[in-house]
C-alpha beads as a LAMMPS data file, in Angstrom:
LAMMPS data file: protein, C-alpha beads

415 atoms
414 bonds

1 atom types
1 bond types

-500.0 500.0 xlo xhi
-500.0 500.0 ylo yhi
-500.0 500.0 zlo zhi

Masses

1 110.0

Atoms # bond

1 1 1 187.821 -268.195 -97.779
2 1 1 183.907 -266.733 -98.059
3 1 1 183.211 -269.090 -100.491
4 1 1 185.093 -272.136 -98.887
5 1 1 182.964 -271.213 -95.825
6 1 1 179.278 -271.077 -97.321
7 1 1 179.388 -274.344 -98.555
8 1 1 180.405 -275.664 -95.452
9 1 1 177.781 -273.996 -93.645
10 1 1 175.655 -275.347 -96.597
11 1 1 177.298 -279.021 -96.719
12 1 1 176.401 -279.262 -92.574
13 1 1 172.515 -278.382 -93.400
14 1 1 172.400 -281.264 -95.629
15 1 1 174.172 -283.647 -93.852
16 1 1 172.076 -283.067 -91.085
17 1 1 168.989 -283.397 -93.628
18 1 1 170.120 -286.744 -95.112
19 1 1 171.161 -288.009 -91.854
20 1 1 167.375 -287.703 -90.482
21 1 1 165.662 -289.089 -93.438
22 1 1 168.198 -291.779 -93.294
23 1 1 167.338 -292.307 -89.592
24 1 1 163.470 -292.041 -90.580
25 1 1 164.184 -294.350 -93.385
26 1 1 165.138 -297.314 -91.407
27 1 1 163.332 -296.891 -88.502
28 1 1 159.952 -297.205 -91.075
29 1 1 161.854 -300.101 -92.290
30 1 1 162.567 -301.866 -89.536
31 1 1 159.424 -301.525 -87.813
32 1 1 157.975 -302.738 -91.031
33 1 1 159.856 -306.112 -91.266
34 1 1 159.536 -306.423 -87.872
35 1 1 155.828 -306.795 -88.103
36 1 1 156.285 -308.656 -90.941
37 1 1 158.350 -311.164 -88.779
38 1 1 155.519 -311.417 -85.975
39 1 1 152.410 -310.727 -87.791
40 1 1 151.060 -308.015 -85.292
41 1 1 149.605 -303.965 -86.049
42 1 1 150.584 -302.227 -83.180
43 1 1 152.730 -301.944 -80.446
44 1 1 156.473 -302.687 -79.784
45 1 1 158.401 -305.412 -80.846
46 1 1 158.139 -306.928 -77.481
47 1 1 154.464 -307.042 -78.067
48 1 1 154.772 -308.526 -81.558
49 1 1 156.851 -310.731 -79.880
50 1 1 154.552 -312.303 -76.983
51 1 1 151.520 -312.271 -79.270
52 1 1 153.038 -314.048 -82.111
53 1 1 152.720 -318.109 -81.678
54 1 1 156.150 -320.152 -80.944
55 1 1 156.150 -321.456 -84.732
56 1 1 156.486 -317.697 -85.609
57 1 1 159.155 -316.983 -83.047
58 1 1 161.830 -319.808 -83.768
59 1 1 161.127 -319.946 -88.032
60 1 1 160.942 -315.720 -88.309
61 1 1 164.236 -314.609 -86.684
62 1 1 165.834 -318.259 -89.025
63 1 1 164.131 -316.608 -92.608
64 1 1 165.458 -313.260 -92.115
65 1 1 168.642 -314.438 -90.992
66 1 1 169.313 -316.471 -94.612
67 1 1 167.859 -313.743 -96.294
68 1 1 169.862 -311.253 -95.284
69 1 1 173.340 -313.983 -95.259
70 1 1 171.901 -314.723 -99.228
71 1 1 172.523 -310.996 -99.719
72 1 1 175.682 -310.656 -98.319
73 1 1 176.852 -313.510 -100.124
74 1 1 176.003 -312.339 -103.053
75 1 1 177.507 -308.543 -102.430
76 1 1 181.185 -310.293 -100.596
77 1 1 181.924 -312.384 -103.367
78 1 1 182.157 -309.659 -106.023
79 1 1 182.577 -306.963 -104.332
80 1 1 184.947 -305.880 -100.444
81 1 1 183.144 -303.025 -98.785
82 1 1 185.710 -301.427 -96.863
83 1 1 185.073 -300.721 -92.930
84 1 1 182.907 -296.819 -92.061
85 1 1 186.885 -295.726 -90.341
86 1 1 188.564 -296.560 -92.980
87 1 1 186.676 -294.017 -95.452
88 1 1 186.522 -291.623 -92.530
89 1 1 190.557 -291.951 -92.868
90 1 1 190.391 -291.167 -96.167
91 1 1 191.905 -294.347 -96.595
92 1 1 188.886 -295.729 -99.272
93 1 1 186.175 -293.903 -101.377
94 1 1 182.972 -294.227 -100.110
95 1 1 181.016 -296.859 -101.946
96 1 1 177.766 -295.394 -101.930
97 1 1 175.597 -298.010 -103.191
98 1 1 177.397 -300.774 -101.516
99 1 1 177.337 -299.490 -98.071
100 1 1 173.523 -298.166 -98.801
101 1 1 172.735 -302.460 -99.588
102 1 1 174.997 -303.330 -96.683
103 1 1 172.747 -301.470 -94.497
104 1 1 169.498 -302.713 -95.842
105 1 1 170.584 -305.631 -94.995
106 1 1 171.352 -305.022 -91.454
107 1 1 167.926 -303.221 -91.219
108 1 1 166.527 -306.897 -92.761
109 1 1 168.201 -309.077 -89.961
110 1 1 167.327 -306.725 -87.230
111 1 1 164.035 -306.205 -87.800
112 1 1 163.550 -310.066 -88.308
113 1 1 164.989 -310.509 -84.696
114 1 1 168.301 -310.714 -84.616
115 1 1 170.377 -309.950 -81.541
116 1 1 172.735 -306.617 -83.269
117 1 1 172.085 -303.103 -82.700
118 1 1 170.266 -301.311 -85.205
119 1 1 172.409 -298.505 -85.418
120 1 1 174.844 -299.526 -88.286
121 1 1 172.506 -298.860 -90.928
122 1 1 171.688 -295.227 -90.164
123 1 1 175.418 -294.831 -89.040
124 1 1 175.984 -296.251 -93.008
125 1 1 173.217 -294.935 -95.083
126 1 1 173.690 -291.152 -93.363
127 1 1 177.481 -291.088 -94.340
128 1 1 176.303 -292.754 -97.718
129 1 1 174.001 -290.058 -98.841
130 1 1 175.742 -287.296 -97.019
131 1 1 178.556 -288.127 -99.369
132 1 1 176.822 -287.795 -102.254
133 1 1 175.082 -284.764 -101.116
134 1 1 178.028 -282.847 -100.413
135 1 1 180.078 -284.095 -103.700
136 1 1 179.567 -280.940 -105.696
137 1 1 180.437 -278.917 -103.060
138 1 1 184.075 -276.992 -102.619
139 1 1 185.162 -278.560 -99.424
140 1 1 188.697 -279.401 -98.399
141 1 1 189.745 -283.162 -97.433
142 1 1 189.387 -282.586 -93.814
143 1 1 186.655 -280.879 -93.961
144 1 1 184.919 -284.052 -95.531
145 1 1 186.181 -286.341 -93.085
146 1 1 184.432 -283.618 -90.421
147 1 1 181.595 -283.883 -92.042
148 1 1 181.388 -287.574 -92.771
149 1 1 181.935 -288.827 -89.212
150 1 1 179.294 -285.895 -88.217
151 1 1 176.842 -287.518 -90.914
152 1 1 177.538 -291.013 -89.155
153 1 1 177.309 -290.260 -85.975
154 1 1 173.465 -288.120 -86.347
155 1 1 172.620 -291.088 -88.374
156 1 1 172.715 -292.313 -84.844
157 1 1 171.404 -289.437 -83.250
158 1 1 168.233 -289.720 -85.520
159 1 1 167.204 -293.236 -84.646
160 1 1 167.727 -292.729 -80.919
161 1 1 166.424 -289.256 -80.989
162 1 1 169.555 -288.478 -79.090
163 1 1 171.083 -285.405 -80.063
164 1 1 173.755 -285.160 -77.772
165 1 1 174.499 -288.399 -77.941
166 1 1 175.172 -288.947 -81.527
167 1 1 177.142 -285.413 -81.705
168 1 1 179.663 -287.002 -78.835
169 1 1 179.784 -289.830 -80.491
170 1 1 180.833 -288.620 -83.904
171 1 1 183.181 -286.149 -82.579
172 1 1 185.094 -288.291 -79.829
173 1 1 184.869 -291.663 -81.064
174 1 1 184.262 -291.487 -84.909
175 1 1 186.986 -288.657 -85.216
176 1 1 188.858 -288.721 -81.933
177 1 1 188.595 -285.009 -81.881
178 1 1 187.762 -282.088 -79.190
179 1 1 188.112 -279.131 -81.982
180 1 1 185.576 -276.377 -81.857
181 1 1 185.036 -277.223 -85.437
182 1 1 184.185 -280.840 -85.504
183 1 1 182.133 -280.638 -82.300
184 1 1 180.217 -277.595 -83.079
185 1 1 179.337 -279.327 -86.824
186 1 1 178.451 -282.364 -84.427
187 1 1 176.069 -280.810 -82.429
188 1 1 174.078 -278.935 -85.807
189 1 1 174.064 -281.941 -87.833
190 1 1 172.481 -284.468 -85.016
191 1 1 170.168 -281.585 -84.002
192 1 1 168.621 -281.297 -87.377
193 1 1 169.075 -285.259 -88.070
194 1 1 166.865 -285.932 -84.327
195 1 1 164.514 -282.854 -85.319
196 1 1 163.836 -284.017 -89.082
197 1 1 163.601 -287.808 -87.595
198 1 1 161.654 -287.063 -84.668
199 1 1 157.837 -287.702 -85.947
200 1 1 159.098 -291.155 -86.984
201 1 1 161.404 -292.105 -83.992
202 1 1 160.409 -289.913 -81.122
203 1 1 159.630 -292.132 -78.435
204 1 1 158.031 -290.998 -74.963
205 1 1 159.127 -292.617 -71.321
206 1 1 156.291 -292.206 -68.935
207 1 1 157.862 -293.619 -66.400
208 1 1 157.939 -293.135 -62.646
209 1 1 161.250 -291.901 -61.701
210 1 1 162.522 -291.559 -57.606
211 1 1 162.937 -288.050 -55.704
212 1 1 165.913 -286.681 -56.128
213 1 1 166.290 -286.413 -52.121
214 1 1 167.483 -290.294 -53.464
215 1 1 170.175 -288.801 -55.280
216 1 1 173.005 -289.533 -52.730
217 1 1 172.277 -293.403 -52.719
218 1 1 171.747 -293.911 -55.797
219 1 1 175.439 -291.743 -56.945
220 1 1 176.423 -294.624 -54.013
221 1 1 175.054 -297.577 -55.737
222 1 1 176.601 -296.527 -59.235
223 1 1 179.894 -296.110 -58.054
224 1 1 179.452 -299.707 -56.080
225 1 1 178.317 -300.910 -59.518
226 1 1 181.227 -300.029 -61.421
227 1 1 182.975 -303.520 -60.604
228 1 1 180.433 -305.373 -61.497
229 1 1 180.006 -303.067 -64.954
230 1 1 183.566 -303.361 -65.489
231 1 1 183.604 -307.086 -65.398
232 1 1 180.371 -307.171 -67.696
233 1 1 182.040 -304.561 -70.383
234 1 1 185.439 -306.238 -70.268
235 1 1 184.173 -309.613 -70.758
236 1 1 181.460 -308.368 -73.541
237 1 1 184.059 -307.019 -75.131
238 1 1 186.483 -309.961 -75.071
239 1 1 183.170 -312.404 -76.756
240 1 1 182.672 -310.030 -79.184
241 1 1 186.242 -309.267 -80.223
242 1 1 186.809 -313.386 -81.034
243 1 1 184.204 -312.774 -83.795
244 1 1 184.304 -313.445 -86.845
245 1 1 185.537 -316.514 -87.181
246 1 1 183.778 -317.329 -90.801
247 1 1 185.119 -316.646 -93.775
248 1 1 182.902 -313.459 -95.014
249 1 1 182.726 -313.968 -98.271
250 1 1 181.767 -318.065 -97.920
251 1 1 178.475 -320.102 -98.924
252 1 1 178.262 -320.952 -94.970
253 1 1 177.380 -317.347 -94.142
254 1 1 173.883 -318.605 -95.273
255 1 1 173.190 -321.378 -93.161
256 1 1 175.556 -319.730 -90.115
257 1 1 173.339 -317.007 -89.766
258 1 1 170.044 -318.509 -90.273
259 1 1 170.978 -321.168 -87.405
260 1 1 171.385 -318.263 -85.670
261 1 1 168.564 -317.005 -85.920
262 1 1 166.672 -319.868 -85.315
263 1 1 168.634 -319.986 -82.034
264 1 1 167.357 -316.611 -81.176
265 1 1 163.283 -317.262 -81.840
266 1 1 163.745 -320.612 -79.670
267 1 1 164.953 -318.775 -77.101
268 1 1 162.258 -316.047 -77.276
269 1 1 159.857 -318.897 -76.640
270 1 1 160.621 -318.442 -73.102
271 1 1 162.220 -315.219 -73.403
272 1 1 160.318 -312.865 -75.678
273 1 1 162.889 -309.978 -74.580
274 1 1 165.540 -311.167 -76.630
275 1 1 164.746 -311.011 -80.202
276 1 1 166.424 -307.312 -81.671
277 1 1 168.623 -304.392 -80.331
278 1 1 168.084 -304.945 -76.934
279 1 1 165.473 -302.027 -76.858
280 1 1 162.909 -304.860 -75.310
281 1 1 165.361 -305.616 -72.572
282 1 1 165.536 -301.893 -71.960
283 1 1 161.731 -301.159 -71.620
284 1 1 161.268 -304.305 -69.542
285 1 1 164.361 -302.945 -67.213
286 1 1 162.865 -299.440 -66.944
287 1 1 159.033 -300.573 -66.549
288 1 1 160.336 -303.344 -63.449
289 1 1 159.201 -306.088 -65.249
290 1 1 162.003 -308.430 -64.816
291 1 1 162.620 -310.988 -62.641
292 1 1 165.486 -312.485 -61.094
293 1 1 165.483 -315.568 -63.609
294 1 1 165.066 -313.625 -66.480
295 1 1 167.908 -310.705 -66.043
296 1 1 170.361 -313.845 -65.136
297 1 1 169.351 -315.446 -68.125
298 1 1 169.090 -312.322 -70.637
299 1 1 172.775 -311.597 -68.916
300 1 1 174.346 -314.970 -70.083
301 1 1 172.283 -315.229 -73.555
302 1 1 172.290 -311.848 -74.902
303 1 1 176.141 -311.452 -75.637
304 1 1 175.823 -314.876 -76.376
305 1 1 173.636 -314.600 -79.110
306 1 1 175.163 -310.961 -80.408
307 1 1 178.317 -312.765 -80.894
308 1 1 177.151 -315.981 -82.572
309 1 1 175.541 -313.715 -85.278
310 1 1 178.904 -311.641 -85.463
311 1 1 180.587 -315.440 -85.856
312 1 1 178.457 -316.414 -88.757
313 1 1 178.909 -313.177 -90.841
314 1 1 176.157 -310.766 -90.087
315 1 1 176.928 -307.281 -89.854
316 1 1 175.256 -304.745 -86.872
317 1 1 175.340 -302.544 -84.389
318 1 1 176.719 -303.251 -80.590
319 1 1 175.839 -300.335 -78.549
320 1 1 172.178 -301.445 -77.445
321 1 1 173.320 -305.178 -77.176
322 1 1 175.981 -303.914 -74.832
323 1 1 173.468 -301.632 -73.110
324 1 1 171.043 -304.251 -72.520
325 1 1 173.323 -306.627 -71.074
326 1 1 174.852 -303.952 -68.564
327 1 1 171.180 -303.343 -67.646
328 1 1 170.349 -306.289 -66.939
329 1 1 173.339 -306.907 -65.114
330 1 1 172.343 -304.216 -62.964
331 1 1 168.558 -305.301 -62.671
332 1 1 170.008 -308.599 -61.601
333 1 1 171.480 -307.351 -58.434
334 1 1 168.855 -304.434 -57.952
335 1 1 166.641 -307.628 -57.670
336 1 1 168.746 -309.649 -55.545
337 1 1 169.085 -307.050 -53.218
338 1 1 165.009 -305.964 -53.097
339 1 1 164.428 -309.754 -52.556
340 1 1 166.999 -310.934 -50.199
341 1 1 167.548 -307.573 -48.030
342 1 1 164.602 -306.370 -48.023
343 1 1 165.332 -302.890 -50.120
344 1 1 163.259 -300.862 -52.462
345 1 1 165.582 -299.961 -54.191
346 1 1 164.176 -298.232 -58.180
347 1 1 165.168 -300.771 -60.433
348 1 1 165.459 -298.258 -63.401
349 1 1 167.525 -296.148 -62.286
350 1 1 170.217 -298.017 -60.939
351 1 1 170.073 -301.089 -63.750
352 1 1 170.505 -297.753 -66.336
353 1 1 174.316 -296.815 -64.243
354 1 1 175.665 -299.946 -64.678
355 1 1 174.488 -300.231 -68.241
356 1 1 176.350 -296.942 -68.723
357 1 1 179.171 -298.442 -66.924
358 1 1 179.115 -301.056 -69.235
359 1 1 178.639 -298.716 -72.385
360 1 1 181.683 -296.594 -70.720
361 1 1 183.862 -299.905 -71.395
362 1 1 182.600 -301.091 -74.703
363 1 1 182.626 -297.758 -76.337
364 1 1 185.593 -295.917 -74.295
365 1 1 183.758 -292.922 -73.627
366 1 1 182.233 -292.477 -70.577
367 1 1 180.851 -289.052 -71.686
368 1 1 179.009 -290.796 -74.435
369 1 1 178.035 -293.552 -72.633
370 1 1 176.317 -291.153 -69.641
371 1 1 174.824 -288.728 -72.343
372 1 1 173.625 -291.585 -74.492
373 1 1 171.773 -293.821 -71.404
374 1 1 170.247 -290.428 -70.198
375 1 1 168.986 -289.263 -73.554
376 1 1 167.236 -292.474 -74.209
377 1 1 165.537 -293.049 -70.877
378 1 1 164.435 -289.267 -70.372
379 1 1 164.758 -289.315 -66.564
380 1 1 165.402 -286.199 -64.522
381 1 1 168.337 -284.214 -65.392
382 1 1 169.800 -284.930 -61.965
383 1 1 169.976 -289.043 -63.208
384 1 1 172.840 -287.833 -65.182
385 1 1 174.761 -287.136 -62.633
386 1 1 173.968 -290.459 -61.344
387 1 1 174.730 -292.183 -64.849
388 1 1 178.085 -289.971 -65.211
389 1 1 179.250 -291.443 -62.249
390 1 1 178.846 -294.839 -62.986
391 1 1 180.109 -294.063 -66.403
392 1 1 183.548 -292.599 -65.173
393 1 1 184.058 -294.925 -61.938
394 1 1 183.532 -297.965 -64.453
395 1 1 185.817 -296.595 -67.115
396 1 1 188.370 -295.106 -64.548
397 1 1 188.507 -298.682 -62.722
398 1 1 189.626 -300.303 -66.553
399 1 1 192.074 -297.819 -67.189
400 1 1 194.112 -298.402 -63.754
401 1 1 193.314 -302.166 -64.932
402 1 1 194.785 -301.609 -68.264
403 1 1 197.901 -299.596 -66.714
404 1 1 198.941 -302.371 -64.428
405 1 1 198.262 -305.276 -66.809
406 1 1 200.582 -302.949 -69.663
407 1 1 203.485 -302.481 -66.748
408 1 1 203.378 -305.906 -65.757
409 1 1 205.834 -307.786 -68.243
410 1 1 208.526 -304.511 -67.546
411 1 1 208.142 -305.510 -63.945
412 1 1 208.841 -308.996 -64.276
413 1 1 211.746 -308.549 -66.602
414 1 1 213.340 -306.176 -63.661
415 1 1 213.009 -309.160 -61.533

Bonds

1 1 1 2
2 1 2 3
3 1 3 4
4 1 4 5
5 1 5 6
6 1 6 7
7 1 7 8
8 1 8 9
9 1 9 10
10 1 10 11
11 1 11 12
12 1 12 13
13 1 13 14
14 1 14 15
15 1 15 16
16 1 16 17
17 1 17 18
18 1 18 19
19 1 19 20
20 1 20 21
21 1 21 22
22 1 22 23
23 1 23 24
24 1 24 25
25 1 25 26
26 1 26 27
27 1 27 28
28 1 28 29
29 1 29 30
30 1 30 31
31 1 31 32
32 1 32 33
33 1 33 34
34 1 34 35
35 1 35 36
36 1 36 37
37 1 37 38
38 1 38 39
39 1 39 40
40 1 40 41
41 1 41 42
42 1 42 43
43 1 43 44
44 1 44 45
45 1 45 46
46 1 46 47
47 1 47 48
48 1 48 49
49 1 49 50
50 1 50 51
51 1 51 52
52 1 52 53
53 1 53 54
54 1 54 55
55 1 55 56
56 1 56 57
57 1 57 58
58 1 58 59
59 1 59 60
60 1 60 61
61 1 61 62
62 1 62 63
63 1 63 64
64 1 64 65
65 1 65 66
66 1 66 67
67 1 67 68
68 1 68 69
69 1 69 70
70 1 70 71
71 1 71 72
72 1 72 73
73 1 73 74
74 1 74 75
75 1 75 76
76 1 76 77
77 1 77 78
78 1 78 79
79 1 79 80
80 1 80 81
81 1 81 82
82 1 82 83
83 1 83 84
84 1 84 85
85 1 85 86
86 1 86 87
87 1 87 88
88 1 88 89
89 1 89 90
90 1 90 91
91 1 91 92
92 1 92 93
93 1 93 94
94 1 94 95
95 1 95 96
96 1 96 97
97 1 97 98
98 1 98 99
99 1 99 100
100 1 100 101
101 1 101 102
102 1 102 103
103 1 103 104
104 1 104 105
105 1 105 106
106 1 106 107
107 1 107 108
108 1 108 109
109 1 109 110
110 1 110 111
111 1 111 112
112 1 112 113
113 1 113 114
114 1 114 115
115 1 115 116
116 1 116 117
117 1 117 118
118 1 118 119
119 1 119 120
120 1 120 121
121 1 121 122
122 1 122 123
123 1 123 124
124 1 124 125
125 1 125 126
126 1 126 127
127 1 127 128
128 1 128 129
129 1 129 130
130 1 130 131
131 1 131 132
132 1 132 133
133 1 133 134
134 1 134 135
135 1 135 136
136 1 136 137
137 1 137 138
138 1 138 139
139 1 139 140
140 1 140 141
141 1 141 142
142 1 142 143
143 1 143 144
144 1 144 145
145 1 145 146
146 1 146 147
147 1 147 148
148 1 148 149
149 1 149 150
150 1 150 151
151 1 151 152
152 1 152 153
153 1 153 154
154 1 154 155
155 1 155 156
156 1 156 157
157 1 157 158
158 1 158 159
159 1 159 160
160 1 160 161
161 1 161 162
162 1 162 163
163 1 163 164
164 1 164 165
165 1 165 166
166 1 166 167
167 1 167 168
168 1 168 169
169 1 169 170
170 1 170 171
171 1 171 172
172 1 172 173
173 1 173 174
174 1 174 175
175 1 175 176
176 1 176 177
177 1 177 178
178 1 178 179
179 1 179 180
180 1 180 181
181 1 181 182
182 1 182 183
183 1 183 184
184 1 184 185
185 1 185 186
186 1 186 187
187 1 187 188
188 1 188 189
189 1 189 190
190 1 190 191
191 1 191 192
192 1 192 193
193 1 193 194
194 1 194 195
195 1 195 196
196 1 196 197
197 1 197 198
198 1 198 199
199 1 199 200
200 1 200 201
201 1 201 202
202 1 202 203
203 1 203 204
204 1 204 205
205 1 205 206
206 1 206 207
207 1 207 208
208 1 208 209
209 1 209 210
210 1 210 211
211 1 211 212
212 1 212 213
213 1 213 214
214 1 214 215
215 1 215 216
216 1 216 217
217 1 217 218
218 1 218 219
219 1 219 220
220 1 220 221
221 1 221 222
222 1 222 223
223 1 223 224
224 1 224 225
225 1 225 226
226 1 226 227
227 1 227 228
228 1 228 229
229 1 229 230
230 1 230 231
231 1 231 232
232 1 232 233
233 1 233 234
234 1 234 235
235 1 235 236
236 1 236 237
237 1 237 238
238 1 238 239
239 1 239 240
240 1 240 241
241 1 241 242
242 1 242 243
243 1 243 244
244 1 244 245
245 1 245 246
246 1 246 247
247 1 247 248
248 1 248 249
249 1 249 250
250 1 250 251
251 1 251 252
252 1 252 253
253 1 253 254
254 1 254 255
255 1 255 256
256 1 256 257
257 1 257 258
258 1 258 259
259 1 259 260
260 1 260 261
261 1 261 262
262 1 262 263
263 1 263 264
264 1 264 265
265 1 265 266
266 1 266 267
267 1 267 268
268 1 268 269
269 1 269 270
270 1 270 271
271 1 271 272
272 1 272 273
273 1 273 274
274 1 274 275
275 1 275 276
276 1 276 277
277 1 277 278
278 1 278 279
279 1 279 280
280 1 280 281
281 1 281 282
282 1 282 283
283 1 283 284
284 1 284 285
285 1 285 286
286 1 286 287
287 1 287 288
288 1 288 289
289 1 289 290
290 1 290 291
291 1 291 292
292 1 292 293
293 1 293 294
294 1 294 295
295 1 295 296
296 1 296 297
297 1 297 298
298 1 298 299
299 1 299 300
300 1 300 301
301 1 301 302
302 1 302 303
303 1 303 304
304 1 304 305
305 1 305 306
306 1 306 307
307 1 307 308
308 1 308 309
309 1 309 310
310 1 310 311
311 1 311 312
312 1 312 313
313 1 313 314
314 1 314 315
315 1 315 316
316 1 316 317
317 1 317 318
318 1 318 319
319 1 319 320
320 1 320 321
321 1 321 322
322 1 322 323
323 1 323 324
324 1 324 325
325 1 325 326
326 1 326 327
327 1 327 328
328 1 328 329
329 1 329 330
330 1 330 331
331 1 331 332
332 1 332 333
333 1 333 334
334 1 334 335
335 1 335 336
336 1 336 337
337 1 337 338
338 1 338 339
339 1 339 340
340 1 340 341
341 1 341 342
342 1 342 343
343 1 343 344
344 1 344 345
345 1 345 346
346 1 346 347
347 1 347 348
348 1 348 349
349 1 349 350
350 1 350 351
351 1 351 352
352 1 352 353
353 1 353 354
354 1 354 355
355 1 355 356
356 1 356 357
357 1 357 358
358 1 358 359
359 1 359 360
360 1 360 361
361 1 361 362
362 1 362 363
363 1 363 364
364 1 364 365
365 1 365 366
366 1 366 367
367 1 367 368
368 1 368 369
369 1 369 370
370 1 370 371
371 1 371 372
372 1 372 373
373 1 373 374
374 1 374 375
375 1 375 376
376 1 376 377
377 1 377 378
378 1 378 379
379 1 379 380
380 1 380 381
381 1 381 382
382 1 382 383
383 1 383 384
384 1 384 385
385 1 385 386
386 1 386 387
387 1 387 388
388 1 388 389
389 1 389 390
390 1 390 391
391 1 391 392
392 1 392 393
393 1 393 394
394 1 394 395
395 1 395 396
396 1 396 397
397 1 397 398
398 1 398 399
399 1 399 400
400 1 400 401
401 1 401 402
402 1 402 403
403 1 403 404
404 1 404 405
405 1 405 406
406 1 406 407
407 1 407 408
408 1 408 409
409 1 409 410
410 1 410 411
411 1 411 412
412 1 412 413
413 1 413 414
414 1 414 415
C-alpha cells in the first residue's frame, strides 16, 4: 500500500510536469505559425491580423487549412485514432504518437486562423506524454484513468493559465467524478501544469473593471441574460452537433478544409476578430471595442465558421469558440441597450455572464463555466459571483427545458 502510494504521489508530479511543457509547447507553437500566417513580430494575433494586407488574410488561414487536412489524410487512411474518452474509459490504449501528430496538427490549423479552440492539442499531447511518463510506474487501472483525465484537463489549465479551471474540468467533465481523490489530483496537477507554463502563457488583463457597489445590477443583468445565453448555447450546440458530415478519412478533407479557411481570411477582411480561438473576440469584448455591427455579425459567423471546419474534417477545440460567441451575444445587447436607452452599462462585465451562460450550456457545468470565464478575464473576485449566476440561471433554465421536452411524449400518450 506504501509503495502503491509513492508512485502515485510521484506519477501526479509528472503529470503535472508534462502537462505544462505540453501547454508551453503549443502555445510557442502556435504563436509561431501564427506569425508565420500574418508576417508580424509582436503583438496579438488580432494585431497580426489588422496589419497583415487582405492577400495575406484570405490565402493564410486557406494554406494552413490544406496543410493540416494533407496531414490528416495521410494519418486517417492508415491509421483510426480513437476519441480522448474513449482511452479515459479504458476502452483503447493510448496511441501516443498518433494523438501527439493529431495535435500538431490542430496547433497548425489554429495558429493559421482557423475558427476551433486551441485547447485540443494540450488536452492531447498532456495525456500523451503523461502516459508515457507514468508507464513504468505501479499504478492500478483506475488510478490511470485519474490521472489521465487530470493530465488532460491541466493540459488545459496550462494554456489558459487557469488552474481552477482545468482541475474542474478534468474532474467533473473528463471523469464525471466529485471523489476527494480525483479532485484533489486535479487541483496538484493543473497547479504545477499553470505554474511550469506560466512564463510562456501568463497573460495580464489591465483592464478597468466597475465598483462593486455595481454588484447588485450587474447579478440582475446576468440572471436577465440567461435566456438569451440559453438560446445562444442551445442553438451552438445544435450547429455543432450536425458536424461532421465528411467522410474523415476522404481525399475531400483537403480541399473542405482549405475552402474553409479561405472563408475565414475573407471574412477577416472586414472582420479581423475572427481568425483563431475566439481569444480576439474576447479582448475586443473586454477592451469595449466592439460595435453593434460587429458583435451581430461575429454572433452569426463565428459558430458558423467553427462548424464548417468541424464539417470538412478538422479537428479542435470548442470552448473559446463557444465563449466568444456568448460574449458577443452579450456585447450585442450591452450595446443596444447603451445606445438606445441611454445606459452605461460595463460592457465587459456583463458580455463575460452571458458567455458563461453560454459555456454553462455547451459544456454542462456551470461551475466550470463560472471558474473558467473568471480565471481568464482576472476581474475582481466579487465578478464571480456575478459570472456564477449567470452560469447556474442559464444552465438551470435548460434543465427545466430538457425536463419538459423529455415528459412531453408520456403526456401526450396519456391523452
Amino acid at each position: 500500500m506504501h509503495r502503491r502510494a509513492v508512485h502515485f504521489g510521484c506519477a501526479v508530479v509528472v503529470i503535472g510536469l508534462l502537462a505544462g511543457i505540453a501547454g508551453a509547447a503549443t502555445t510557442l507553437l502556435l504563436h509561431g505559425i501564427e506569425h508565420l500566417t500574418y508576417h508580424y513580430s509582436f503583438g496579438s494575433l488580432l494585431d497580426g491580423v489588422e496589419g497583415s494586407n487582405r492577400v495575406r488574410r484570405a490565402v493564410g488561414p486557406m494554406l494552413g487549412g490544406a496543410l493540416a487536412g494533407v496531414g490528416w489524410w495521410a494519418m486517417r487512411r492508415r491509421y483510426k485514432q480513437p476519441s480522448l474518452s474513449a482511452t479515459l474509459a479504458g476502452e483503447q490504449p493510448v496511441p501516443r504518437l498518433l494523438m501527439s501528430a493529431d495535435a500538431g496538427l490542430q496547433v497548425l490549423l489554429v495558429g493559421s486562423g482557423a475558427s476551433l479552440g486551441r485547447e485540443g492539442a494540450p488536452r492531447q499531447l498532456a495525456a500523451a506524454w503523461g502516459d508515457f511518463g507514468v508507464s513504468r510506474l505501479a499504478l492500478t487501472d483506475a488510478d490511470r484513468t485519474i490521472l489521465l483525465g487530470c493530465a488532460a484537463g491541466a493540459g488545459l489549465g496550462a494554456v489558459y493559465s487557469v488552474p481552477l479551471g482545468g482541475a474542474v474540468f478534468a474532474a467533473r467533465i473528463l471523469l464525471g467524478t466529485w471523489h476527494p481523490r480525483a479532485l484533489g489530483t486535479a487541483l496538484i496537477t493543473s497547479s504545477i501544469a499553470v505554474a511550469v507554463a506560466a512564463p510562456v502563457t501568463h497573460l495580464e488583463h489591465p483592464l478597468s473593471w466597475p465598483e462593486a457597489d455595481l454588484s447588485y445590477l450587474l447579478a440582475f443583468l446576468a440572471l436577465a441574460l440567461a435566456p438569451l445565453a440559453v438560446a445562444v448555447g442551445l442553438a451552438f450546440d445544435r450547429v455543432m452537433n450536425a458536424a461532421p458530415t465528411l467522410k474523415v478519412d476522404s481525399w475531400l478533407v483537403i480541399p473542405g478544409i482549405a475552402a474553409a479557411g479561405l472563408l475565414t481570411g475573407i471574412c477577416s477582411i472586414w472582420l479581423p476578430e475572427l481568425p483563431g480561438n475566439g481569444r480576439s473576440i474576447l479582448d475586443v469584448s473586454m477592451n469595449s471595442e466592439l460595435t453593434l455591427t460587429s458583435a451581430a455579425l461575429i454572433l452569426i459567423l463565428k459558430p458558423l465558421l467553427t462548424t464548417l471546419f468541424l464539417r470538412a474534417g478538422a479537428v479542435g477545440g470548442l470552448l473559446t469558440p463557444a465563449l466568444a460567441t456568448g460574449a458577443a451575444a452579450g456585447a450585442l445587447v450591452t450595446l443596444a441597450l447603451n445606445q438606445w436607452a441611454g445606459t452605461q452599462l460595463h460592457v465587459a462585465a456583463v458580455s463575460l455572464s452571458c458567455a458563461a451562460g453560454v459555456l454553462a450550456i455547451t459544456q454542462r457545468s456551470p461551475l466550470f463555466a463560472a471558474l473558467f470565464v473568471w480565471e481568464l478575464a482576472r476581474p475582481p473576485i466579487w465578478l464571480l459571483v456575478v459570472f456564477a449566476i449567470g452560469a447556474y440561471s442559464s444552465y438551470g433554465i435548460a434543465v427545466l427545458r430538457r425536463r419538459r421536452v423529455a415528459n412531453r411524449p408520456s403526456t401526450t400518450a396519456e391523452a
